[in-house]
FILUMMAR-913534 format. One record per residue: x, y, z of N, C-alpha, C, O in turn; residue in three letters. Coordinates in nm, 3 decimals. Layout:
<bavos>
<bavo n_X="X" n_Y="Y" n_Z="Z" ca_X="X" ca_Y="Y" ca_Z="Z" c_X="X" c_Y="Y" c_Z="Z" o_X="X" o_Y="Y" o_Z="Z" residu="ala"/>
...
</bavos>
This chain:
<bavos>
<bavo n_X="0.721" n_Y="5.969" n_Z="18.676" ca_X="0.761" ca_Y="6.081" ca_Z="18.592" c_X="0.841" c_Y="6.031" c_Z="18.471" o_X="0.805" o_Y="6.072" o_Z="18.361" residu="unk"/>
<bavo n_X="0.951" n_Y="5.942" n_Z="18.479" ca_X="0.993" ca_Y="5.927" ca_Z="18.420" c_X="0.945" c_Y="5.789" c_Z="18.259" o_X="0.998" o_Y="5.769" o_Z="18.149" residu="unk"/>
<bavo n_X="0.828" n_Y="5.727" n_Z="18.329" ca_X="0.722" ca_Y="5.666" ca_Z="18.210" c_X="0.650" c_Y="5.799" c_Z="18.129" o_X="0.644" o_Y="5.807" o_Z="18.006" residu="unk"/>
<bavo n_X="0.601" n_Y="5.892" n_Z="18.216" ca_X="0.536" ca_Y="6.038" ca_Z="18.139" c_X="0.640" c_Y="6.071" c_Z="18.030" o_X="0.612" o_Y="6.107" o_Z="17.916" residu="unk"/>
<bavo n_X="0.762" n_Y="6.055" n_Z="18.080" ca_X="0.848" ca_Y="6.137" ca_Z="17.991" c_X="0.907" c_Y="6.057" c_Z="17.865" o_X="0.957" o_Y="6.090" o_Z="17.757" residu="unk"/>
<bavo n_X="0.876" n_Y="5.932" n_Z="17.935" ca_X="0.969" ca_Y="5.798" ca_Z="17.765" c_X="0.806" c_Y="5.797" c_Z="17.689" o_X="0.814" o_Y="5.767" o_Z="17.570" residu="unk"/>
<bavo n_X="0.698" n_Y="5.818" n_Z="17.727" ca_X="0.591" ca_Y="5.798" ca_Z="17.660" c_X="0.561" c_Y="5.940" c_Z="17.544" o_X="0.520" o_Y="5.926" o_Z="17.429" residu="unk"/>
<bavo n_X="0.603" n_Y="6.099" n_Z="17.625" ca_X="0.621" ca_Y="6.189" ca_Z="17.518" c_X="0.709" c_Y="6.153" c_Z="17.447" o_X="0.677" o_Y="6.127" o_Z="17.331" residu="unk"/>
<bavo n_X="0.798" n_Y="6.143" n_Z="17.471" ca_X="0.931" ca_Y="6.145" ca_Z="17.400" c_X="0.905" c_Y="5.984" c_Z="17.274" o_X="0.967" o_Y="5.979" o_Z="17.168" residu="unk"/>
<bavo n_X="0.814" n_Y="5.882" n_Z="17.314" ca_X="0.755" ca_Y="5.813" ca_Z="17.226" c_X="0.714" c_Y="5.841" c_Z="17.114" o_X="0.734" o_Y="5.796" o_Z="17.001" residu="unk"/>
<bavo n_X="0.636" n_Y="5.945" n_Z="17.173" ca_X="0.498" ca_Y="5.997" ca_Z="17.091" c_X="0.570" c_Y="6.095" c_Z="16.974" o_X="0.531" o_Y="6.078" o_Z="16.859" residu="unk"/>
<bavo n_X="0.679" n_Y="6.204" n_Z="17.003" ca_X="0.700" ca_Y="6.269" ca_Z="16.927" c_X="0.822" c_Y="6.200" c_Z="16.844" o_X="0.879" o_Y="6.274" o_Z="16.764" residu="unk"/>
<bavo n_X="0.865" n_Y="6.077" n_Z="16.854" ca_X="0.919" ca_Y="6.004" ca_Z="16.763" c_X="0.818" c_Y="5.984" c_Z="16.659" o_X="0.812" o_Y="6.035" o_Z="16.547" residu="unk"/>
<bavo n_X="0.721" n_Y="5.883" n_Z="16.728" ca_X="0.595" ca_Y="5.787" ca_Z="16.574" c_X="0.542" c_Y="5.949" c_Z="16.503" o_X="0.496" o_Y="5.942" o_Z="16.389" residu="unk"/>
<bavo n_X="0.551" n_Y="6.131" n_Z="16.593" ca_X="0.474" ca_Y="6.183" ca_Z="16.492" c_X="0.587" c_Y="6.231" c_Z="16.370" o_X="0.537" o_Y="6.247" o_Z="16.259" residu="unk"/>
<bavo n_X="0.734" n_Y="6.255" n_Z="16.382" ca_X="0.800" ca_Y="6.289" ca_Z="16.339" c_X="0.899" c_Y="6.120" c_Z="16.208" o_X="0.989" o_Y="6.128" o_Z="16.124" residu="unk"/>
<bavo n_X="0.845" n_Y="6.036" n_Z="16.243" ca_X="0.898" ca_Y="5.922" ca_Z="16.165" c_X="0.846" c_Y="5.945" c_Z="16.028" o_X="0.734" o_Y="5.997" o_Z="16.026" residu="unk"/>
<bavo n_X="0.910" n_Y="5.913" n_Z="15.889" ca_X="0.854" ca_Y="5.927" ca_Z="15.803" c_X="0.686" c_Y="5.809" c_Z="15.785" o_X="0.645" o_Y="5.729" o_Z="15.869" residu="unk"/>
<bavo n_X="0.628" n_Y="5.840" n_Z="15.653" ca_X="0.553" ca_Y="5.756" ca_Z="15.653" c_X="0.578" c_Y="5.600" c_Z="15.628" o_X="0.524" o_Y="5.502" o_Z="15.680" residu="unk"/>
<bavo n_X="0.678" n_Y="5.610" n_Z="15.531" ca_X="0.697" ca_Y="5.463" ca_Z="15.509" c_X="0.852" c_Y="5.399" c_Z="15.564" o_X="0.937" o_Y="5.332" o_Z="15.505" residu="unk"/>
<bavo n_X="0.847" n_Y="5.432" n_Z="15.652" ca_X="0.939" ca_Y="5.393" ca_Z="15.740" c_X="0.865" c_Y="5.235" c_Z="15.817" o_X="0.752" o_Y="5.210" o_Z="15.857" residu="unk"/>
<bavo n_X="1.015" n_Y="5.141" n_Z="15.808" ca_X="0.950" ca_Y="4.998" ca_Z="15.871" c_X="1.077" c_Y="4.972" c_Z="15.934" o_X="1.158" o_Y="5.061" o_Z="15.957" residu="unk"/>
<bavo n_X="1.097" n_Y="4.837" n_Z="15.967" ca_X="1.178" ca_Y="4.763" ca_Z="16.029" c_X="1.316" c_Y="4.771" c_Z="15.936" o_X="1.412" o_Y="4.839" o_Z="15.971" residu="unk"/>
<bavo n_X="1.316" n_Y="4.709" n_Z="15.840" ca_X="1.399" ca_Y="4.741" ca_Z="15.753" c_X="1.496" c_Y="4.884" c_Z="15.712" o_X="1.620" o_Y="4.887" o_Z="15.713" residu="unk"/>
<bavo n_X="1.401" n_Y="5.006" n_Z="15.675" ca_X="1.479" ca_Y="5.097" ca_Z="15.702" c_X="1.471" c_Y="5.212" c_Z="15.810" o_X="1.545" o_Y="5.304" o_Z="15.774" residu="unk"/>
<bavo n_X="1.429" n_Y="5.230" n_Z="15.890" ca_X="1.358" ca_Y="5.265" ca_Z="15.992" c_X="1.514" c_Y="5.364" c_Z="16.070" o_X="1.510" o_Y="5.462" o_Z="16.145" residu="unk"/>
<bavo n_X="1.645" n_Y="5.284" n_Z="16.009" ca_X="1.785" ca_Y="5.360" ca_Z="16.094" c_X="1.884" c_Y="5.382" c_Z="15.958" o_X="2.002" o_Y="5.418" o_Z="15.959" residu="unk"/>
<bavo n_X="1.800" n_Y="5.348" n_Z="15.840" ca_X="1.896" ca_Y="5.410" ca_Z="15.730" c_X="1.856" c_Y="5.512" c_Z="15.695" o_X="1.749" o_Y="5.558" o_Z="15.657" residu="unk"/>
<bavo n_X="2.024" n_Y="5.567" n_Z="15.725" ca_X="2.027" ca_Y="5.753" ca_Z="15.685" c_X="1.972" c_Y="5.779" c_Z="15.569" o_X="1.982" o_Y="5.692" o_Z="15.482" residu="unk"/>
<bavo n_X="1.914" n_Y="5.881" n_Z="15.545" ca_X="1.853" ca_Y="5.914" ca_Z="15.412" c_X="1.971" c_Y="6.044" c_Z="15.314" o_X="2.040" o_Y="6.129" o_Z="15.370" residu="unk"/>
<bavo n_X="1.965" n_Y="6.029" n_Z="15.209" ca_X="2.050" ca_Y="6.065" ca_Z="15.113" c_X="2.023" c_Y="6.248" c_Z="15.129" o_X="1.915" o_Y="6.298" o_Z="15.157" residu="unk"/>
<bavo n_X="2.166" n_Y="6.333" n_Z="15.101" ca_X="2.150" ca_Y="6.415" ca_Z="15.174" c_X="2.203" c_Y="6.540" c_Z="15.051" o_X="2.323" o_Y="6.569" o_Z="15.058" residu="unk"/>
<bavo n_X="2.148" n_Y="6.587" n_Z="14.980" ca_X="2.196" ca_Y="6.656" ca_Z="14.859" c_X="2.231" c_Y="6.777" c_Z="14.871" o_X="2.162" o_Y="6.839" o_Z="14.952" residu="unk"/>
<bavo n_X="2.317" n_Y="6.840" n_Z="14.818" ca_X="2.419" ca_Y="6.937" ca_Z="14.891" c_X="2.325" c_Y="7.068" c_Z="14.827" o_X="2.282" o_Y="7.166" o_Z="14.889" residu="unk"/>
<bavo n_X="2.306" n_Y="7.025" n_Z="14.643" ca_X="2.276" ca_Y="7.147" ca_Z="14.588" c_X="2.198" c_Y="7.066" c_Z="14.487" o_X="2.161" o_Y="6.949" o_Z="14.492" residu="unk"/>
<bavo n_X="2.179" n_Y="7.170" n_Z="14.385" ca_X="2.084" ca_Y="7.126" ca_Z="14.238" c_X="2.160" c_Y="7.014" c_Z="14.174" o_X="2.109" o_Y="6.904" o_Z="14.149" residu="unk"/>
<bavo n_X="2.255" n_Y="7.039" n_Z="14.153" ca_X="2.382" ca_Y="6.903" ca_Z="14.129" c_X="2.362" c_Y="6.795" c_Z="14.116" o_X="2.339" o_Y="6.720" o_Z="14.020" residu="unk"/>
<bavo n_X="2.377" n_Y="6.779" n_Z="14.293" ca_X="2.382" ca_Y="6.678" ca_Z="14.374" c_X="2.268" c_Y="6.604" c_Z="14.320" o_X="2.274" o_Y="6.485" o_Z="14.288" residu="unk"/>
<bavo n_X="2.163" n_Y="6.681" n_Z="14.310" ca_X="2.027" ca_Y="6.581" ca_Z="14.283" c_X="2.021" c_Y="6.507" c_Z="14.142" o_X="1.989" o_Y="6.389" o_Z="14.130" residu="unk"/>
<bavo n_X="2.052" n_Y="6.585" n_Z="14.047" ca_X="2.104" ca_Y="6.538" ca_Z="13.927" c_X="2.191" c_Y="6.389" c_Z="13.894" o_X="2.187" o_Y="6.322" o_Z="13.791" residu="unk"/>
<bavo n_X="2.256" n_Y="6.368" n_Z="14.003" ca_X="2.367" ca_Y="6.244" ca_Z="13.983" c_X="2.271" c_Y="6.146" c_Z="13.953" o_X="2.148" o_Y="6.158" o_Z="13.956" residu="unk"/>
<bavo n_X="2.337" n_Y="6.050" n_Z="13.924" ca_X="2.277" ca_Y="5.897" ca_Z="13.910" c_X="2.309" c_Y="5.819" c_Z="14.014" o_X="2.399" o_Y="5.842" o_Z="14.096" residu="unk"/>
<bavo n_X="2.239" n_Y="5.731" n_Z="14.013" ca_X="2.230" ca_Y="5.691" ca_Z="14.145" c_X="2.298" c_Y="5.532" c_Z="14.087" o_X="2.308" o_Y="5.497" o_Z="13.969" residu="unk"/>
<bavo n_X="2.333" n_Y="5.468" n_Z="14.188" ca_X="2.409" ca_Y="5.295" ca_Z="14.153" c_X="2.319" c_Y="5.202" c_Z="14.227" o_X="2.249" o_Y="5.203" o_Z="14.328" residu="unk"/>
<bavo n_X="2.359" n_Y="5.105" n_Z="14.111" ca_X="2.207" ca_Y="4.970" ca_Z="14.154" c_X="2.275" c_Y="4.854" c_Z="14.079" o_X="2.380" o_Y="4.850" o_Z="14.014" residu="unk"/>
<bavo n_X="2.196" n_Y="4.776" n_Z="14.103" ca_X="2.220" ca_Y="4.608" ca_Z="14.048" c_X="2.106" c_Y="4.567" c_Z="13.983" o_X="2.015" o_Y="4.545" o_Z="14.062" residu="unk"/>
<bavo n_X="2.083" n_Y="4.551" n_Z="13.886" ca_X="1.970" ca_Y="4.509" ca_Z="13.822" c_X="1.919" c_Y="4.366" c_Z="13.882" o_X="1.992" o_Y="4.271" o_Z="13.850" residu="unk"/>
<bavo n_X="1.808" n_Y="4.334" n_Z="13.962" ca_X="1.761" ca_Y="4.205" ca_Z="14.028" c_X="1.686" c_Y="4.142" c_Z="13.911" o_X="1.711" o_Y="4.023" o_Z="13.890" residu="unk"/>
<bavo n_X="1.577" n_Y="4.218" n_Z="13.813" ca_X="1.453" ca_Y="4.133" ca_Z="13.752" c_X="1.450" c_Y="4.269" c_Z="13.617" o_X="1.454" o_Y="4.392" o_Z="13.608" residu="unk"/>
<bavo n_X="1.442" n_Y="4.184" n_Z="13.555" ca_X="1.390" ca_Y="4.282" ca_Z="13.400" c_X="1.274" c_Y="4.188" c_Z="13.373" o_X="1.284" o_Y="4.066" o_Z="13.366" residu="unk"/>
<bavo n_X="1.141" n_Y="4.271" n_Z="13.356" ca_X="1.032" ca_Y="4.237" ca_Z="13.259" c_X="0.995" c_Y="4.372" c_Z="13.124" o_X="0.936" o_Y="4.480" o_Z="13.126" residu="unk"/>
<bavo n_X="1.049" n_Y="4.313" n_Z="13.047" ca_X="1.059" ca_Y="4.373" ca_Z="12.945" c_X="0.884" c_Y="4.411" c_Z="12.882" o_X="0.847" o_Y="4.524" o_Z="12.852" residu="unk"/>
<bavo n_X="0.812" n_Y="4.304" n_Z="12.875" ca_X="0.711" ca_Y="4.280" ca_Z="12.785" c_X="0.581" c_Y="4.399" c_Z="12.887" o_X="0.481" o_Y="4.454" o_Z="12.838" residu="unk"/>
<bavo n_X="0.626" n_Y="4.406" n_Z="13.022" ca_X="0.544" ca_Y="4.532" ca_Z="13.132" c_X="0.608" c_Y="4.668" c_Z="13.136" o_X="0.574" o_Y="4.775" o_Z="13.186" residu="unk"/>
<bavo n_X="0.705" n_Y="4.630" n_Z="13.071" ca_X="0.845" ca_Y="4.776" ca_Z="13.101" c_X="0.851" c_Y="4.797" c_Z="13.233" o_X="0.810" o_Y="4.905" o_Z="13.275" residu="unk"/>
<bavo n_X="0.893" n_Y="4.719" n_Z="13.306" ca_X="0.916" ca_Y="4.717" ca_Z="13.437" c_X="1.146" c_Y="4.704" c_Z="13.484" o_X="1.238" o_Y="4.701" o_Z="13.402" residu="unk"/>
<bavo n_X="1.154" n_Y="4.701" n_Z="13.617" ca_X="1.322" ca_Y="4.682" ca_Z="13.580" c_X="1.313" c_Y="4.691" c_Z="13.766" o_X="1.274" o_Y="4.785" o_Z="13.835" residu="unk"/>
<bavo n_X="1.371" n_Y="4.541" n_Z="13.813" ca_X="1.356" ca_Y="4.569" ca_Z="13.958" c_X="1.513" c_Y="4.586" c_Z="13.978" o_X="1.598" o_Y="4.520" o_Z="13.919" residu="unk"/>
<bavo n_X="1.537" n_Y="4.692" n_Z="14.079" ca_X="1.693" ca_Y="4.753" ca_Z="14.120" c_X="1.682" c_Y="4.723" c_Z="14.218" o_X="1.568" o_Y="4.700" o_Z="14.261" residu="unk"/>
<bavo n_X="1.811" n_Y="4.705" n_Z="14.312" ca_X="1.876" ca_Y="4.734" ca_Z="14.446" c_X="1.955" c_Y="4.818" c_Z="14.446" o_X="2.070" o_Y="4.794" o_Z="14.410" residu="unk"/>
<bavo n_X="1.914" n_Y="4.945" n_Z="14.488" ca_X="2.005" ca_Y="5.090" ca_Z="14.491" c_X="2.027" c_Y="5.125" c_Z="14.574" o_X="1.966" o_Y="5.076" o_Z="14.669" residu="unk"/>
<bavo n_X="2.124" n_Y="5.231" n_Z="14.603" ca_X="2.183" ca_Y="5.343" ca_Z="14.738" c_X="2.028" c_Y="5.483" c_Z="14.688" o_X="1.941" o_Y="5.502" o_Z="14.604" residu="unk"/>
<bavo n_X="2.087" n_Y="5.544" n_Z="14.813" ca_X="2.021" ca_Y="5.654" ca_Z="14.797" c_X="1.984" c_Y="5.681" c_Z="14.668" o_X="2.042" o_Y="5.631" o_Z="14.572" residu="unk"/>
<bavo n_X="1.849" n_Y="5.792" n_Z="14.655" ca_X="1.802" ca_Y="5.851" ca_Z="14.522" c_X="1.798" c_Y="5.953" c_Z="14.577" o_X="1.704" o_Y="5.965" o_Z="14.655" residu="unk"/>
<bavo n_X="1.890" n_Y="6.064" n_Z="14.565" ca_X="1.920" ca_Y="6.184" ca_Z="14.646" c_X="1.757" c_Y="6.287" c_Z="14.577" o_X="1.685" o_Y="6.346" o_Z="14.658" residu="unk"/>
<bavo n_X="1.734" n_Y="6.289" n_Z="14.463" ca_X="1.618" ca_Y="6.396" ca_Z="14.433" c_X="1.501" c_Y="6.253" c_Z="14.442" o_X="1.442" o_Y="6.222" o_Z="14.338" residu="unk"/>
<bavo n_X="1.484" n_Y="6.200" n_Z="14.527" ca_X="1.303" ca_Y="6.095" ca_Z="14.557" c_X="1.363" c_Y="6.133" c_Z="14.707" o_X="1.268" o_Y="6.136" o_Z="14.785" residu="unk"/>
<bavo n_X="1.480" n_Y="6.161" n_Z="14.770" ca_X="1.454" ca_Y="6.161" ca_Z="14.934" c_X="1.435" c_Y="6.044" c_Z="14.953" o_X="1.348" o_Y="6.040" o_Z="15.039" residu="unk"/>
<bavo n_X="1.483" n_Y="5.870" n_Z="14.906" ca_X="1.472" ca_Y="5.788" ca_Z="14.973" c_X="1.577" c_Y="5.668" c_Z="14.970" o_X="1.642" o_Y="5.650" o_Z="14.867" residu="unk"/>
<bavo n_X="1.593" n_Y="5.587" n_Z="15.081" ca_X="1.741" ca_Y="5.537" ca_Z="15.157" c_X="1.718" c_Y="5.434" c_Z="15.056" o_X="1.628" o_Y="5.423" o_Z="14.973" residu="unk"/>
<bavo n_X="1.853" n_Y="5.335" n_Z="15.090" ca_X="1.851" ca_Y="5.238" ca_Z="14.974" c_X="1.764" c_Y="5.143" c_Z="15.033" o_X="1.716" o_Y="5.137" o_Z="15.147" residu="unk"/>
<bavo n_X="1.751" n_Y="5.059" n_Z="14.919" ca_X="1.652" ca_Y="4.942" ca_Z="14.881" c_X="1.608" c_Y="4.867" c_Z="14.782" o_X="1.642" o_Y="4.923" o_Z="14.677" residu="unk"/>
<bavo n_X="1.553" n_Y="4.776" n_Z="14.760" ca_X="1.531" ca_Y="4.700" ca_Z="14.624" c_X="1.401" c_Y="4.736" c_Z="14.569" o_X="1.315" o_Y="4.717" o_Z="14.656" residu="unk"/>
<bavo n_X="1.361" n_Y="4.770" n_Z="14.484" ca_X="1.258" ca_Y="4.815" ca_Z="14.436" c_X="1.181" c_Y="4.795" c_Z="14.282" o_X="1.270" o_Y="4.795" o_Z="14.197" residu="unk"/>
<bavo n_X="1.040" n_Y="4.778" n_Z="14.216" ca_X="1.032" ca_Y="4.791" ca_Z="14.061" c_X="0.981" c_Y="4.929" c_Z="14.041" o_X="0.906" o_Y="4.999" o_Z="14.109" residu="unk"/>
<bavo n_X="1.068" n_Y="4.957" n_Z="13.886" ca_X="1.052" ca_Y="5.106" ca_Z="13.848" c_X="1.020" c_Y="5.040" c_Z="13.736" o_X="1.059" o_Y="4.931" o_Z="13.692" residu="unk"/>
<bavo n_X="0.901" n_Y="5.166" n_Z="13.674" ca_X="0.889" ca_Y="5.172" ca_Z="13.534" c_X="1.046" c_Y="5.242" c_Z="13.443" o_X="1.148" o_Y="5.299" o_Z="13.479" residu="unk"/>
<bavo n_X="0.981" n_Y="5.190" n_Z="13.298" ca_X="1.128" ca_Y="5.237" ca_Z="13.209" c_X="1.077" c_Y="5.335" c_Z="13.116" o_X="0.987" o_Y="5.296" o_Z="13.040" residu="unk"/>
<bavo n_X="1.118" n_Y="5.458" n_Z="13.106" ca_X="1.018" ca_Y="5.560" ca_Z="13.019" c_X="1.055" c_Y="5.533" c_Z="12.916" o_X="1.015" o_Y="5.620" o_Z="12.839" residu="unk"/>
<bavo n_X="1.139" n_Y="5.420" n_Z="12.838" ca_X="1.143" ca_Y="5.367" ca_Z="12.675" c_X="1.201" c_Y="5.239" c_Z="12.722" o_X="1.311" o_Y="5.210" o_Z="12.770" residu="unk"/>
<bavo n_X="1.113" n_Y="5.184" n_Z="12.698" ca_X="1.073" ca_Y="4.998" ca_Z="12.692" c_X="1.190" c_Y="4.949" c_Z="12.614" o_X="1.213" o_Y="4.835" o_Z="12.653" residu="unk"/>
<bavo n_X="1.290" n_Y="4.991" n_Z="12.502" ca_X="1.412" ca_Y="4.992" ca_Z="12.453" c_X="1.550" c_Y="5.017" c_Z="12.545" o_X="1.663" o_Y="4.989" o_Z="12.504" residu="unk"/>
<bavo n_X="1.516" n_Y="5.084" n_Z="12.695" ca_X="1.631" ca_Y="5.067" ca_Z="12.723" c_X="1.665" c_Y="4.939" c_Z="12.821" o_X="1.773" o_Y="4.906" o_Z="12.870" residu="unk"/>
<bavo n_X="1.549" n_Y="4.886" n_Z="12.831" ca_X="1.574" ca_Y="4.720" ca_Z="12.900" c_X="1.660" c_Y="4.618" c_Z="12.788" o_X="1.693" o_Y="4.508" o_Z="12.831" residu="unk"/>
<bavo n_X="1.686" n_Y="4.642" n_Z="12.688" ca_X="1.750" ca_Y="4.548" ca_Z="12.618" c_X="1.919" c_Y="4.472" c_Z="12.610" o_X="1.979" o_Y="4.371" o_Z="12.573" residu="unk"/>
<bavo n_X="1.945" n_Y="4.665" n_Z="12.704" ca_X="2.102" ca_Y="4.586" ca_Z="12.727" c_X="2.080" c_Y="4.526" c_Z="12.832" o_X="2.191" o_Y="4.478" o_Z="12.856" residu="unk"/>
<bavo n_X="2.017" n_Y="4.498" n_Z="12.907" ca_X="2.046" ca_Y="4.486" ca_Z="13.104" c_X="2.013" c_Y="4.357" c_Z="13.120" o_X="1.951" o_Y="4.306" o_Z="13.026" residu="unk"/>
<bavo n_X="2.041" n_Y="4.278" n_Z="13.229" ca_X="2.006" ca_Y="4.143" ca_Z="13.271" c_X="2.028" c_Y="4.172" c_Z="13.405" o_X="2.085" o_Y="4.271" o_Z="13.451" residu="unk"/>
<bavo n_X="1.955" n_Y="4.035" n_Z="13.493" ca_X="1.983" ca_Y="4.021" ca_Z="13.586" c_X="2.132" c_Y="4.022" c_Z="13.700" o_X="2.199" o_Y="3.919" o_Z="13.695" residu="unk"/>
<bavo n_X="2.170" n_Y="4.105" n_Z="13.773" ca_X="2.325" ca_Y="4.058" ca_Z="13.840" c_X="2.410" c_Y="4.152" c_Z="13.716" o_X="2.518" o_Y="4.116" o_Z="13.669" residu="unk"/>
<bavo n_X="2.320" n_Y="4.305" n_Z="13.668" ca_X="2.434" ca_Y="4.358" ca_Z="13.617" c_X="2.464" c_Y="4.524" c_Z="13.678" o_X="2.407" o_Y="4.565" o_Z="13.780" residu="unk"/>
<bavo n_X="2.536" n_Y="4.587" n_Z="13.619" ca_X="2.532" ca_Y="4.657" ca_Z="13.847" c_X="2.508" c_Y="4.770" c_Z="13.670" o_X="2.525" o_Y="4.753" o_Z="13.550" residu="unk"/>
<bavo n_X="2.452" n_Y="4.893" n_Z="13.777" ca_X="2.377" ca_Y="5.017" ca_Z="13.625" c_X="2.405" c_Y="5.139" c_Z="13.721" o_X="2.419" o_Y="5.126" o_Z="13.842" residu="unk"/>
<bavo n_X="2.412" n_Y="5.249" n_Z="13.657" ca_X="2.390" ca_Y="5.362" ca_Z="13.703" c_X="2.252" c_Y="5.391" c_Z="13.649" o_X="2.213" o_Y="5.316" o_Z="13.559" residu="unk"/>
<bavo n_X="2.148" n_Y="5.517" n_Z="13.699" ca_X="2.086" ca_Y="5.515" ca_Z="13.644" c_X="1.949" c_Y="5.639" c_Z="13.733" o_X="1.912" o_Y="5.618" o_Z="13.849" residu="unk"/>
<bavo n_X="1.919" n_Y="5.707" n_Z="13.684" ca_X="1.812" ca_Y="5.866" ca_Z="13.738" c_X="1.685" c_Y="5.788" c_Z="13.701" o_X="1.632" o_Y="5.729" o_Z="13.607" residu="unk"/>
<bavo n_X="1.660" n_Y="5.832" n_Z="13.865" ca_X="1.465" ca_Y="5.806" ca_Z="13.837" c_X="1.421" c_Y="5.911" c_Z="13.877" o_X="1.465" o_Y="6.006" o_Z="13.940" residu="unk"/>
<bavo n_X="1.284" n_Y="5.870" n_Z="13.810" ca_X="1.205" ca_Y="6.061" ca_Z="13.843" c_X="1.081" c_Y="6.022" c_Z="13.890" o_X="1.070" o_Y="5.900" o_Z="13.877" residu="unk"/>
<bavo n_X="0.959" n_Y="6.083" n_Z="13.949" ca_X="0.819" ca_Y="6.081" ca_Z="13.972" c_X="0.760" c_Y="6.122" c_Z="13.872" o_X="0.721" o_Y="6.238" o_Z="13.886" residu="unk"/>
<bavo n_X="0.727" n_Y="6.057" n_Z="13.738" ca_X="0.619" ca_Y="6.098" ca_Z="13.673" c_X="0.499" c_Y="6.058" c_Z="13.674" o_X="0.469" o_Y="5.941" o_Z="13.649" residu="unk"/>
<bavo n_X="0.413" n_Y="6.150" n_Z="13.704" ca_X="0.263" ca_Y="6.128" ca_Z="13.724" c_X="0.254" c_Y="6.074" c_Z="13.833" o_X="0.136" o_Y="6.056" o_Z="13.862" residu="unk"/>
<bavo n_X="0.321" n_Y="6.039" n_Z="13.907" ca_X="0.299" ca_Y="5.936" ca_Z="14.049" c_X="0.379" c_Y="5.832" c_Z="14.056" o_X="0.406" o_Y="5.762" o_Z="14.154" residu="unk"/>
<bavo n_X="0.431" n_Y="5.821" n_Z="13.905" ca_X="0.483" ca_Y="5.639" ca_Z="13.928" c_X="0.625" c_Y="5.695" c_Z="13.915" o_X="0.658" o_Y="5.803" o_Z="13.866" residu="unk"/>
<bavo n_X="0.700" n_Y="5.603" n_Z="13.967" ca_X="0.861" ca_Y="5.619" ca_Z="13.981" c_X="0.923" c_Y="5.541" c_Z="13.831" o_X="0.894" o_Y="5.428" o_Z="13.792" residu="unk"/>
<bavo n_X="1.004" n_Y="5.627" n_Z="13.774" ca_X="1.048" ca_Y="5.602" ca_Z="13.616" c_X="1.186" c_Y="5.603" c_Z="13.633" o_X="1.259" o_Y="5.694" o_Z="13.674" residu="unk"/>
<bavo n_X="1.213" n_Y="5.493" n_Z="13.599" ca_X="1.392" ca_Y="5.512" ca_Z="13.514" c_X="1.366" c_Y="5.615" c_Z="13.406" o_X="1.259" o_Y="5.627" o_Z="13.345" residu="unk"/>
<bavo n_X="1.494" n_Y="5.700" n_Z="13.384" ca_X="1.442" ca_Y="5.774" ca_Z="13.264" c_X="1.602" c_Y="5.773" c_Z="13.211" o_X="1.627" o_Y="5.809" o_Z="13.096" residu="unk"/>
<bavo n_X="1.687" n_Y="5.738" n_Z="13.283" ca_X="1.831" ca_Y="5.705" ca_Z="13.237" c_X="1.873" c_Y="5.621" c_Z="13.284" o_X="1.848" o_Y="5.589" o_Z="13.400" residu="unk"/>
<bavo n_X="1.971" n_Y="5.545" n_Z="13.189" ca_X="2.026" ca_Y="5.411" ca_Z="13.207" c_X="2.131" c_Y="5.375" c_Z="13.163" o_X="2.147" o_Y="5.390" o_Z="13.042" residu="unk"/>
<bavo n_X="2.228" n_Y="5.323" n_Z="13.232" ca_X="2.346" ca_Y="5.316" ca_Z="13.172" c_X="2.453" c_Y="5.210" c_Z="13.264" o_X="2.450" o_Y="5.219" o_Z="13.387" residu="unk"/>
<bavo n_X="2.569" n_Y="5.085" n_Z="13.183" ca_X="2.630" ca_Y="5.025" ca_Z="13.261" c_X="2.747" c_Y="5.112" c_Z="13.364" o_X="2.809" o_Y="5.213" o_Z="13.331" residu="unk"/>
<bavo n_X="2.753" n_Y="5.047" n_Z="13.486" ca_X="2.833" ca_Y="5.080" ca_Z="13.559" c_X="2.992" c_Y="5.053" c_Z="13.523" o_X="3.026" o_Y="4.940" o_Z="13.489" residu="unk"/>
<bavo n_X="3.082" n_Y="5.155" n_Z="13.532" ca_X="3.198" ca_Y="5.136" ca_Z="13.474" c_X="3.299" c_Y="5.070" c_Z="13.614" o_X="3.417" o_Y="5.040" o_Z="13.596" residu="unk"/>
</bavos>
């Protein structure tokens, strides 16, 4: 009985897990936004990789309270290829991403004070 019962109780874990859930974040809490606000904030990161010439900008961030997803290192597009010019590698940014069209966009950028 008690294999019947760790095997449901299995099952309605893997159906209720997000999709891209792995090893890595699989037990990090996900970002939890109170109101319209909340989603609005900017989120804090470290700039890892700028490719300027792809408009690309790889971060290591906390939560992105309006994407619903936990921290991690990641590449985002830059919706003006001009705002990669202040940033370098190892420089910590605030900074709002959005889903446009599908692809995940910096669309604000700014040093961390």
């Amino acid at each position: 009985m008690k294999t019947l019962l760790a095997a449901a109780g299995l099952g309605l874990t893997l159906l209720t897990a997000p999709a891209f859930a792995d090893a890595n974040h699989a037990n990090v809490p996900r970002a939890q936004a109170t109101d319209a606000g909340d989603r609005n904030m900017m989120a804090e990161g470290v700039v890892r990789k700028v490719a300027k010439a792809r408009g690309r900008i790889t971060i290591k961030h906390g939560p992105l309270a309006n994407l619903d997803m936990p921290p991690m290192t990641m590449v985002f597009r830059v919706k003006d290829d001009a705002m990669l010019d202040g940033v370098k590698p190892g420089d910590k940014i605030l900074f709002k991403a959005e889903d446009i069209g599908g692809a995940l966009t910096v669309t604000e950028l700014a040093p961390a004070q």
